[in-house]
C-alpha positions as CSV (number, residue, x, y, z in Angstrom):
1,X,9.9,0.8,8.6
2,X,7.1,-1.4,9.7
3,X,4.9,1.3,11.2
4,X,5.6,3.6,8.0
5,X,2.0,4.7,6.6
6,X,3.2,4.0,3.1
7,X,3.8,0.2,4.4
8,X,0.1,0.0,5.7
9,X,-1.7,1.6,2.6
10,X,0.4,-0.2,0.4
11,X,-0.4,-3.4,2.4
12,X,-4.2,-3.1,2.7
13,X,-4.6,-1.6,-1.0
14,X,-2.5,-5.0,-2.6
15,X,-4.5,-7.0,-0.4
16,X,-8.0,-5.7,-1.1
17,X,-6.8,-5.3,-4.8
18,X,-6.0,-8.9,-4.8
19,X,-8.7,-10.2,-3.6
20,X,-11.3,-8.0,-6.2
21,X,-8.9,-9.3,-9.0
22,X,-9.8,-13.3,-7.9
23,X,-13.3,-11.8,-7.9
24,X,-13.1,-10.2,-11.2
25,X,-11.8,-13.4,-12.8
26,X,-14.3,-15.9,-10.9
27,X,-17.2,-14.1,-10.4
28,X,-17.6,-12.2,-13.5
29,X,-21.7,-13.0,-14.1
30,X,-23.0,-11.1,-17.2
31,X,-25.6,-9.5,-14.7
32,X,-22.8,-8.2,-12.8
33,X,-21.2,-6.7,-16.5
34,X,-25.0,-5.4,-17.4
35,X,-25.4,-3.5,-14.7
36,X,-21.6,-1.8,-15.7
37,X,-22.3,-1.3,-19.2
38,X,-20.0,-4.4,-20.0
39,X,-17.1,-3.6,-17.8
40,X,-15.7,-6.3,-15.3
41,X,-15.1,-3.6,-12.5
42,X,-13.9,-5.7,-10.5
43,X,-11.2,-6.8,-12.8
44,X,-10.0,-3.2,-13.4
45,X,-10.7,-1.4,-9.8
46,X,-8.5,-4.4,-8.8
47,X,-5.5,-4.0,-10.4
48,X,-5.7,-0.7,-10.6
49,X,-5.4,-1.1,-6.5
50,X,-2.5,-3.3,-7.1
51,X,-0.7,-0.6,-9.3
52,X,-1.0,1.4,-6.4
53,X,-0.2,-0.8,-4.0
54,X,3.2,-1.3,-5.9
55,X,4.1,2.4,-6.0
56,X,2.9,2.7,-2.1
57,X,5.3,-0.1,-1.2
58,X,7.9,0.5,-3.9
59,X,8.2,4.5,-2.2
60,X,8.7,3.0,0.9
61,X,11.4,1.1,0.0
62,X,13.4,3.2,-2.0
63,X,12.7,6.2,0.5
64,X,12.4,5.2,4.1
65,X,11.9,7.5,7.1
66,X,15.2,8.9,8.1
67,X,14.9,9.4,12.1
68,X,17.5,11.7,13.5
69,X,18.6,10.1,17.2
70,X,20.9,12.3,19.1
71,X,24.5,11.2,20.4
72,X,24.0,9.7,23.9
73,X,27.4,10.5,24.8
74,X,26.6,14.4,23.7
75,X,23.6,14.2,26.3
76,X,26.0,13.5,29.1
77,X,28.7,16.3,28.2
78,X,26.3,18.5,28.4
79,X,24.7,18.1,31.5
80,X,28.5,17.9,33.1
81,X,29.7,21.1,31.2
């Protein structure tokens, strides 16, 4: 499950989601909001990454890759028979 996709979107989504939610609440300059029309888009793109993040990882979780290994013992009976 570590090499799933889903893991690694998940995981770089929350992570760059985090981090433009810390700068949302820090750096939030009202030149930064005049230039947005009064919108801290940080903030918002931020957790809105986080949200998906959430469903990326939570998806992974609940449905993980089924990988179908054969029998080894079948392998051998068949070469024999």
């Amino acid at each position: 499950m570590l090499f799933d996709i889903r893991t690694i979107v998940g995981g770089l989504l929350g992570l760059y989601g985090i981090v433009l939610v810390i700068m949302g609440f820090f750096h939030d300059t009202a030149a930064e909001e005049a230039k947005t029309g009064g919108i801290n888009v940080n903030l918002w793109a931020g957790l809105g990454m986080v949200v998906f993040a959430a469903a990326f990882l939570a998806w992974a979780w609940l449905r993980p890759v089924a990988v179908d290994r054969p029998d080894p013992g079948a392998e051998i009976e068949e070469h024999q028979g």
